[in-house]
C-alpha positions in Angstrom: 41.7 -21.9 54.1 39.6 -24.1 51.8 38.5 -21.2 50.0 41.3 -19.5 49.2 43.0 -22.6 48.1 39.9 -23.4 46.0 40.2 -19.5 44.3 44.0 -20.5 43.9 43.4 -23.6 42.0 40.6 -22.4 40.0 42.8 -19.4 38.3 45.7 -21.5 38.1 43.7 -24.2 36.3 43.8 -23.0 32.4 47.5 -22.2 32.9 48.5 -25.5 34.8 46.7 -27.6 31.9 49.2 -26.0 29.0 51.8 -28.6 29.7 49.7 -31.6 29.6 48.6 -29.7 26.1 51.9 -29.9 24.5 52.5 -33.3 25.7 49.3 -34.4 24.5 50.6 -32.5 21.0 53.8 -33.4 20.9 52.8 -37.0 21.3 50.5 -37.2 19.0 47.4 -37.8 20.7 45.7 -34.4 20.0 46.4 -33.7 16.4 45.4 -30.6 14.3 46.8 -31.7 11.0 49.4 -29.6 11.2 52.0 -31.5 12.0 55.3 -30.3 13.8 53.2 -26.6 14.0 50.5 -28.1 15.9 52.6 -26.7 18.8 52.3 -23.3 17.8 48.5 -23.5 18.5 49.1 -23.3 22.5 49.8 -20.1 22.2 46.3 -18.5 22.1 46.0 -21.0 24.5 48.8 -19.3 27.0 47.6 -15.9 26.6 44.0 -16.9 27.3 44.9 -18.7 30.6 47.3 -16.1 31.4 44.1 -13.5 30.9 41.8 -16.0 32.4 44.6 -16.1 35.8 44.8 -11.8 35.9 40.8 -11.1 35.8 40.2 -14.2 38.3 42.9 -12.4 40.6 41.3 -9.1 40.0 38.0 -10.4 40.8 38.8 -12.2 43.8 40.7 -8.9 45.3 37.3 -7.2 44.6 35.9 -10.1 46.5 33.5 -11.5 44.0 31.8 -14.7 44.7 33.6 -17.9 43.1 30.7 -18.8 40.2 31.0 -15.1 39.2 34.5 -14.6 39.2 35.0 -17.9 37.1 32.3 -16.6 34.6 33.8 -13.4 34.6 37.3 -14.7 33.8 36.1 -17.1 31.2 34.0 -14.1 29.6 36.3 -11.8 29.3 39.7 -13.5 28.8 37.4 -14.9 26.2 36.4 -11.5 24.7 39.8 -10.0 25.2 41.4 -12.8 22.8 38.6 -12.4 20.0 39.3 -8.2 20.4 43.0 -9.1 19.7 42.2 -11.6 16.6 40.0 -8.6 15.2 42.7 -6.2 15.6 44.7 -8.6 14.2 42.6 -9.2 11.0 41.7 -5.7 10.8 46.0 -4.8 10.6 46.2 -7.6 8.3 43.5 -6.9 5.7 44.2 -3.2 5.6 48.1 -3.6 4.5 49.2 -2.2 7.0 51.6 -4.8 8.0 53.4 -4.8 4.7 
């Protein structure tokens, strides 16, 4: 029972910490300089946990020890994010989003 309720809160960990994020924003104790937008920078932060909470799930269903599935999560919700900021770029600096 321990364990599964240590796998539980583990995945659920990035995602649970996104509202103490944009209190900690919206108050004014974490500031990015940019004001009433520094809100918009939990987004990445969302989508990361939210990758972070699928791969952890996926890795605990393939029964994956706890160090691993962590690193694995944090790896590749990690590299999935920077794949989407270079598609990103890439559709930016070739026009074809104009």
């Amino acid at each position: 029972m321990i364990h599964i309720i240590l796998r539980l809160g583990l995945s659920l960990l990035p995602l649970g910490l996104s509202p103490l994020l944009i209190l900690l924003i919206g108050e004014g104790y974490l500031n990015f300089g940019g004001g009433c937008k520094d809100v918009i920078m939990i987004i990445p932060w969302v989508v990361w946990s939210l990758l972070f909470l699928i791969i952890s799930v996926v890795g605990w269903w393939k029964k994956w020890p706890v160090a691993k599935g962590v690193a694995c999560s944090g790896l590749g919700a990690t590299g999935l994010l920077f794949l989407a900021f270079l598609a990103l770029l890439i559709f930016s600096l070739a026009g074809i989003g104009h």
